[in-house]
C-alpha positions as CSV (number, residue, x, y, z in Angstrom):
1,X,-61.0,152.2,194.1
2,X,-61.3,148.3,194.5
3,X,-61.0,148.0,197.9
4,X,-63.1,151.1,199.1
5,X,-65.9,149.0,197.0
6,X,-65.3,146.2,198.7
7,X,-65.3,147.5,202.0
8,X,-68.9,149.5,201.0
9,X,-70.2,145.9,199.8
10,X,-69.3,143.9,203.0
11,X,-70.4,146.7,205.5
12,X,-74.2,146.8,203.3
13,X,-73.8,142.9,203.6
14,X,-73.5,143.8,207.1
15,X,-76.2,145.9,207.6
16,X,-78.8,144.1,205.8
17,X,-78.0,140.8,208.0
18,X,-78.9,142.5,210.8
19,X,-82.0,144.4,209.6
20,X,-80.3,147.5,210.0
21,X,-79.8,148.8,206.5
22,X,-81.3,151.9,205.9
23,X,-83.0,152.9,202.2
24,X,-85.0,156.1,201.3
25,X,-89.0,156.0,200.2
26,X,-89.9,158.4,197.7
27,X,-93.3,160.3,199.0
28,X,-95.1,162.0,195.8
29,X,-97.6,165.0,196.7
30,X,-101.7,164.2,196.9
31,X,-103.7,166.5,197.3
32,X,-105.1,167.8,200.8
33,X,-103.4,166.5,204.0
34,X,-102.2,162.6,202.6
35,X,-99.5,161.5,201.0
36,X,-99.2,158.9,197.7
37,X,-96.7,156.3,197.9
38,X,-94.4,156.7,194.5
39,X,-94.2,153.8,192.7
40,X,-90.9,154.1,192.6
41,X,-90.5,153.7,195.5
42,X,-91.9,150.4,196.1
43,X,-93.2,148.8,192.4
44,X,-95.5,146.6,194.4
45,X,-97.1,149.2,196.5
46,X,-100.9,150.0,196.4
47,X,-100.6,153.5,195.7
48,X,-103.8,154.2,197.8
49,X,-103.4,157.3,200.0
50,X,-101.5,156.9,203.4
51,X,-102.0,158.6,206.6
52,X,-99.1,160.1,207.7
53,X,-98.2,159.6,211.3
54,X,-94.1,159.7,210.9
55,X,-94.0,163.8,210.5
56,X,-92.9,165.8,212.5
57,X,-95.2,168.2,211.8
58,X,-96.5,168.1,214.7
59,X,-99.1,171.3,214.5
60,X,-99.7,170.8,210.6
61,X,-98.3,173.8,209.8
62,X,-96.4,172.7,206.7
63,X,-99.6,172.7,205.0
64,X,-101.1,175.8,206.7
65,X,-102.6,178.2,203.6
66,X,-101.3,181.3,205.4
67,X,-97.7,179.7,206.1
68,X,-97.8,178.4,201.8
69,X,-98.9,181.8,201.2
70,X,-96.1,183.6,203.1
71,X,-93.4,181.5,202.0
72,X,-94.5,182.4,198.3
73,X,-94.5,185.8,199.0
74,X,-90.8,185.5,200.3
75,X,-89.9,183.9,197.2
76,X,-91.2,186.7,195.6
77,X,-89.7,189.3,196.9
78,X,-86.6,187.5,197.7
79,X,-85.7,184.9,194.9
80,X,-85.7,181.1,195.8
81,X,-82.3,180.8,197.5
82,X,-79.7,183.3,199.6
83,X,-76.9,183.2,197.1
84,X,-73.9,184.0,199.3
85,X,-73.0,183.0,202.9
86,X,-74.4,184.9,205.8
87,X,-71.0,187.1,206.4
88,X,-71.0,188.0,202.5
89,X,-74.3,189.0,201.4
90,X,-76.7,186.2,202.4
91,X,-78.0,188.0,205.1
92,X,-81.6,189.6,204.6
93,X,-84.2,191.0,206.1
94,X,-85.9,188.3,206.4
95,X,-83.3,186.2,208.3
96,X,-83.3,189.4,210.9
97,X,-86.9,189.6,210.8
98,X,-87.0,186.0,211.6
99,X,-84.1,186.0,214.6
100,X,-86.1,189.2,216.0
101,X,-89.0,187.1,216.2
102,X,-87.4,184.3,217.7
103,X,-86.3,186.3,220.7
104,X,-89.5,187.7,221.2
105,X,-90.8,184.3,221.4
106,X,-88.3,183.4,223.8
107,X,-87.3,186.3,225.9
108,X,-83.8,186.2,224.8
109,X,-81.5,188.7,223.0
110,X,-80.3,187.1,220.2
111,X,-80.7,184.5,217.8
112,X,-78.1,182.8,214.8
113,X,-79.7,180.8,211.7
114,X,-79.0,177.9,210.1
115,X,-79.9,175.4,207.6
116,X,-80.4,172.8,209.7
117,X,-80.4,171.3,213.4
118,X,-77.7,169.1,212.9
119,X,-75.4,172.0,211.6
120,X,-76.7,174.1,214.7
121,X,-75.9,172.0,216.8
122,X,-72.5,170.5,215.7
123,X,-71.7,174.3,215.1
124,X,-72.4,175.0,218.6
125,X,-70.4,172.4,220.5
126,X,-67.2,172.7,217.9
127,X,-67.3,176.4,218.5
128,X,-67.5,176.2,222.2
129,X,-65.9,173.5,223.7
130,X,-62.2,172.4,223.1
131,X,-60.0,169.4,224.8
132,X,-59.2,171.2,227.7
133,X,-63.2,171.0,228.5
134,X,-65.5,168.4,230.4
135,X,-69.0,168.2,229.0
136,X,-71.4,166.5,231.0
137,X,-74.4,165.0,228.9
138,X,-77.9,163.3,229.2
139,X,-77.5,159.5,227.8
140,X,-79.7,160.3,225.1
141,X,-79.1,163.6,224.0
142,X,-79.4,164.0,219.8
143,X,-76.4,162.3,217.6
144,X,-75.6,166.4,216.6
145,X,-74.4,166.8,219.8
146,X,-72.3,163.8,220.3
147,X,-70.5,164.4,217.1
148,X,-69.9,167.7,217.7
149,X,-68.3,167.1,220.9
150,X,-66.3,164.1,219.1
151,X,-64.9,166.7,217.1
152,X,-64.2,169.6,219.7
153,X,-62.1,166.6,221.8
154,X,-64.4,167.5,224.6
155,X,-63.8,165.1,227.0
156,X,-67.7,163.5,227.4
157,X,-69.2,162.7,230.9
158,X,-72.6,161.0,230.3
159,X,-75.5,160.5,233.0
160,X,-78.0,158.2,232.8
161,X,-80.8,159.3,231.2
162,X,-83.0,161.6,233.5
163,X,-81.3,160.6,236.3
164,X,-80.9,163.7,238.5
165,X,-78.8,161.8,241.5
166,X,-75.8,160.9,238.4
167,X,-76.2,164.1,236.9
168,X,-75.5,165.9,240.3
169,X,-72.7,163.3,241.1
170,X,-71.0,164.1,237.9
171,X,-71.2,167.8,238.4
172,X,-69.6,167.5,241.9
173,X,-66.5,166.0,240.4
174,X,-66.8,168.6,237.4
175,X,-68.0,171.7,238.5
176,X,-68.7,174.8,236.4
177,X,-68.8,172.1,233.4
178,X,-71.4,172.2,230.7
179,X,-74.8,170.6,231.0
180,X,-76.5,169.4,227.4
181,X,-80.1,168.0,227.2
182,X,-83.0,168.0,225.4
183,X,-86.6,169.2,226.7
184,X,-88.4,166.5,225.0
185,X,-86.4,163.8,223.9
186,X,-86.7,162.4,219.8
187,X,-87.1,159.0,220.5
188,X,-88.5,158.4,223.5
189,X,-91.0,161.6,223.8
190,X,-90.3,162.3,227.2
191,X,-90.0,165.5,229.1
192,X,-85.8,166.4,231.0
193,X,-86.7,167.6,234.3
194,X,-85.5,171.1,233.5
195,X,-86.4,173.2,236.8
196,X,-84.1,170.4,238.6
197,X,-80.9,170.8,236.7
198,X,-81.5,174.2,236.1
199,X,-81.1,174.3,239.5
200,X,-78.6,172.0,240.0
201,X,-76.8,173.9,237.5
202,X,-76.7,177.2,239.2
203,X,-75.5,175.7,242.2
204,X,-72.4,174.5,240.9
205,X,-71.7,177.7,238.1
206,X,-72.4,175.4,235.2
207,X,-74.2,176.8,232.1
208,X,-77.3,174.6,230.8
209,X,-77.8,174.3,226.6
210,X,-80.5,173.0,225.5
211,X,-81.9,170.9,222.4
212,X,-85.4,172.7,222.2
213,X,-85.8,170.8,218.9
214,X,-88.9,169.0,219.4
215,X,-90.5,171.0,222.3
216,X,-90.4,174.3,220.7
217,X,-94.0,175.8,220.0
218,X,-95.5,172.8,221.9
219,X,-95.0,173.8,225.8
220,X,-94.7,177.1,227.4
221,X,-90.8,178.2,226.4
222,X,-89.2,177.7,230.2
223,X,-88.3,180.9,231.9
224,X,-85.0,179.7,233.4
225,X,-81.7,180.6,232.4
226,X,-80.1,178.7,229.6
227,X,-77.0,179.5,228.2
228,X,-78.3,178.3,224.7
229,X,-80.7,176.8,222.8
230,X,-81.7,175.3,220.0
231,X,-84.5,175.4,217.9
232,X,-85.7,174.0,214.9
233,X,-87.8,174.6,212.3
234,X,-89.1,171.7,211.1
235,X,-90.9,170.3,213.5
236,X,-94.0,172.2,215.0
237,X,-93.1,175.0,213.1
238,X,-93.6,173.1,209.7
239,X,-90.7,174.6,208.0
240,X,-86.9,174.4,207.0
241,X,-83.7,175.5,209.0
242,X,-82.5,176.2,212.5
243,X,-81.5,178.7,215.0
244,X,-78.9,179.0,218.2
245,X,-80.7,181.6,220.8
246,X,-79.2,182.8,223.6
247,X,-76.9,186.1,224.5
248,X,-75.4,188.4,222.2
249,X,-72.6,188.0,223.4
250,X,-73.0,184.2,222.7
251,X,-74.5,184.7,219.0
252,X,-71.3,187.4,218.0
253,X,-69.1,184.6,219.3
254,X,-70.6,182.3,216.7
255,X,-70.4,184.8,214.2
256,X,-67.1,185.0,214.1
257,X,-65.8,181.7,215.0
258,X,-68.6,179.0,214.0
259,X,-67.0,177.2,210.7
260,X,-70.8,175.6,209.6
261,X,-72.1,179.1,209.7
262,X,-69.3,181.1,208.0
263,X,-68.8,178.7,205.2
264,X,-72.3,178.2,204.1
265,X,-74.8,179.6,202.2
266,X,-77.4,181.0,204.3
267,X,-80.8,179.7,205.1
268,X,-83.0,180.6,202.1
269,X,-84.9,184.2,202.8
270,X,-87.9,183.1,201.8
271,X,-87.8,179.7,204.3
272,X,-87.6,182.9,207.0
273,X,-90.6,184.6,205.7
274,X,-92.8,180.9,205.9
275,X,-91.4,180.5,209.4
276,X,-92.0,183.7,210.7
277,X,-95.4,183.2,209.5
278,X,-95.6,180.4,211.4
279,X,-94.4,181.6,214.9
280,X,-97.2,184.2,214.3
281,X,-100.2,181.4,213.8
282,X,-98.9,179.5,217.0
283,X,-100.1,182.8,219.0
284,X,-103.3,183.0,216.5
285,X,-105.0,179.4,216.5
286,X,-106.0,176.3,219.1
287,X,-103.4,174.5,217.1
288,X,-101.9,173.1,220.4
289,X,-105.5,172.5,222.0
290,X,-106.0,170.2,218.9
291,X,-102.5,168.4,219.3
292,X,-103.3,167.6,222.5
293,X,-106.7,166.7,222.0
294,X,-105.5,164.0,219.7
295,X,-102.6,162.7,222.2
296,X,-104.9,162.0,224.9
297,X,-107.3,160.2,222.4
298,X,-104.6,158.1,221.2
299,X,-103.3,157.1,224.4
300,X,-107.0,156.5,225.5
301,X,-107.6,154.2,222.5
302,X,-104.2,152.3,223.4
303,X,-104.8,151.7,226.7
304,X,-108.6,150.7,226.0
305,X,-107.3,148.0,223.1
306,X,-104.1,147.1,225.4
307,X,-101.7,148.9,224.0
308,X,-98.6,149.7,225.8
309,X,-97.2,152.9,224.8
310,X,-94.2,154.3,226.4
311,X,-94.6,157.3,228.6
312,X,-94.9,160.9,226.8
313,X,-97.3,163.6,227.3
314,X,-95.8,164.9,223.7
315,X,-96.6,164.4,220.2
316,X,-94.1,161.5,219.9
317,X,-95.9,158.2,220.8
318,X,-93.1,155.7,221.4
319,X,-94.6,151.7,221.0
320,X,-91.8,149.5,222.5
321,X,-90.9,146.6,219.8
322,X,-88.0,144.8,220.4
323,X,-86.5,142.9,218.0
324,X,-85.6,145.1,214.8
325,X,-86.7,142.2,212.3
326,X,-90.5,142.9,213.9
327,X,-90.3,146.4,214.0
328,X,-89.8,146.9,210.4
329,X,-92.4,144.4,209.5
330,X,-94.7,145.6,211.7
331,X,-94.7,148.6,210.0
332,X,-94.6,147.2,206.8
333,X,-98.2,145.6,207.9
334,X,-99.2,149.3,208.5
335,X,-98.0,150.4,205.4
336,X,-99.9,147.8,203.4
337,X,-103.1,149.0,205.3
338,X,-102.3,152.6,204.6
339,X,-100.5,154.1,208.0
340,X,-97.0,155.6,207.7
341,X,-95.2,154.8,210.4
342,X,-91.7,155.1,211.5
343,X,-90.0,151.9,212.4
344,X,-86.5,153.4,214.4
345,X,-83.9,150.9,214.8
346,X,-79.8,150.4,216.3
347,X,-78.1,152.3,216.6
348,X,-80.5,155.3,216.5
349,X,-82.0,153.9,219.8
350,X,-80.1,150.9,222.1
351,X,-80.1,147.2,221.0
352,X,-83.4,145.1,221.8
353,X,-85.1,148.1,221.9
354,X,-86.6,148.8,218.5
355,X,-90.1,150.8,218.3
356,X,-92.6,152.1,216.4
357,X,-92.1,155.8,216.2
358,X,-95.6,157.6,216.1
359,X,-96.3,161.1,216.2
360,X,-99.5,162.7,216.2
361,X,-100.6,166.2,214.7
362,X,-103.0,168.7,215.4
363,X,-104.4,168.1,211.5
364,X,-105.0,164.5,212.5
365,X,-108.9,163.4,212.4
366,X,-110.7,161.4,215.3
367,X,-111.8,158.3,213.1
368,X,-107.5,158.3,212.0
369,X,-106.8,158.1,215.1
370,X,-109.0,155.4,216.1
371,X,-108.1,153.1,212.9
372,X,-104.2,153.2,213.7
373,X,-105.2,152.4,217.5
374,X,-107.5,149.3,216.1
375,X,-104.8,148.3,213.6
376,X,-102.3,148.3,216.1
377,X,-104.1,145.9,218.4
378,X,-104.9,143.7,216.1
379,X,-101.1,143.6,214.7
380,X,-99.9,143.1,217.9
381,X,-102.1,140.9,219.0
């Protein structure tokens, strides 16, 4: 007991040196679209509202009346929680209801749920790959993926990021291998060029999975053939969970063998009902004319105050930093002036390259917008 104390105390020691340990904030509920800071979270905080521009509710949908209201009616009819695992009696209605309407949205045949991305996806590569496979990987594909592959003993062939010539190069010496990336990327907010290695992909017999987790319900779902994909739900869809999509064949596969799915107790049914209600809105409302109304205004007022931001047509709005020691007080400046703002540090993204993390939502207002842009420039200034 001693020394596994000790060794927790000198790797916290370690951590804080370096500005890299990580502590939870407590967010109490206000009423409308901000957020209080508890106060027990930070005794010394002001406790005036903050603007939330950390979410990643990127289409404000966790709030939406009509996605509230449908999630209460779930709970209604359905109780709060599952009760059993999927393959014992955890599977509703509303979790088929829900995979139904995931296809549909996707033009695929089938669709697996879980409780979260992280499970999905370390679910998906466990289940899959083995040591007698070769993986070949984007450089900054999500830390779900990488894990899961650690624990498959896939061997790991990584390209740098984007970088269509390496990808191709590793695919010549591996063909048929597996090709994981993400269609926008979670810390940088760029866009894989999918048509390419989709391409590049059927050339050499090599099926493509993707990590749709934070491009799903923002850009037109690509028609090309993927061999899986992930989706999440809490992101534009404002909810709770996750889902693999992709062949039947492929979904009664993880049935069957995916540990993370077997031996958990299913998504709750009434999370379903609130998502399915929000797939439906998506298709209903200029949710995503407003979302990108508000990107372009942000990068506008950036630019205009000289504010480099880097590249990303998406809701995530990357602002290079640097040193982690700036970052986090940088955004402890915001805080203190009422903008919630994610400071992302090692090893979530390389060393030296520390950033302000912020996304924008279609629930954002024009004059929020505009007082993060001018508190920005005159932080960095």
């Amino acid at each position: 007991m001693t020394s596994l104390l000790d060794k927790m105390a000198r790797r916290r020691e370690e951590l804080a040196r370096g500005g890299l340990l990580r502590q939870r904030c407590c967010f109490a509920a206000a009423p409308g679209r901000e957020r209080l800071l508890h106060p027990v979270a930070q005794a010394q905080a002001t406790g005036k509202p903050l603007l939330d521009f950390a979410a990643n509710d990127y289409l404000g949908l966790a709030r939406h009346p009509k996605v509230i209201s449908a999630l209460a009616k779930g709970a209604e009819i359905y109780g709060c929680g599952s009760g059993a695992s999927p393959l014992v009696s955890g599977y509703s209605e509303a979790h088929l209801k829900l995979e139904q309407g995931l296809c549909r949205a996707l033009g695929a045949e089938a669709a697996l749920l879980f409780s979260c991305g992280f499970a999905a996806n370390t679910a998906l590569m466990k289940t899959l790959f083995s040591a007698e496979d070769t993986v070949i990987a984007d450089k900054l594909v999500h830390a779900s993926m990488i894990d899961g592959l650690r624990d498959s003993k896939a061997k790991i062939r990584r390209f740098a990021h984007n970088d269509m010539a390496a990808a191709t190069a590793l695919l010549a010496r591996h063909p048929g291998s597996a090709v994981l990336t993400e269609t926008v990327f979670s810390m940088d907010g760029d866009r894989a060029p999918l048509g390419k290695l989709s391409h590049l992909c059927q050339e050499h017999g090599s099926p493509l999975i993707l990590d749709d987790a934070h491009g799903f319900g923002l850009f037109e779902s690509s028609p090309l053939p993927v061999f899986a994909r992930l989706v999440t739900f809490g992101k534009a869809l404002g909810g709770q969970g996750a889902a693999i999509v992709g062949s039947q064949e492929l979904i009664d596969y993880l049935v069957a063998n995916a540990r993370e799915y077997i031996y958990s107790t299913a998504l709750s049914p009434a999370c379903c009902i609130g998502v399915l209600g929000a797939l439906e809105l998506i298709q209903q409302e200029p949710l995503l004319e407003r979302l990108n109304a508000n990107i372009a205004l942000f990068r506008r007022s950036c630019q205009a105050a000289g504010i480099s931001l880097m590249p990303s047509e998406s809701p995530i709005q990357p602002l290079l930093v640097g040193e982690s020691g700036r970052c986090m007080a940088l955004a402890a400046r915001l805080l203190e002036r009422g903008f919630l703002v994610g400071a992302i540090r090692p090893p979530t993204v390389p060393q030296g390259s520390a950033r302000l993390r912020i996304t924008l939502s279609a629930e954002h207002r024009e004059q929020d917008i505009l007082a993060l842009a001018s508190a920005l420039a005159e932080l960095m200034a």
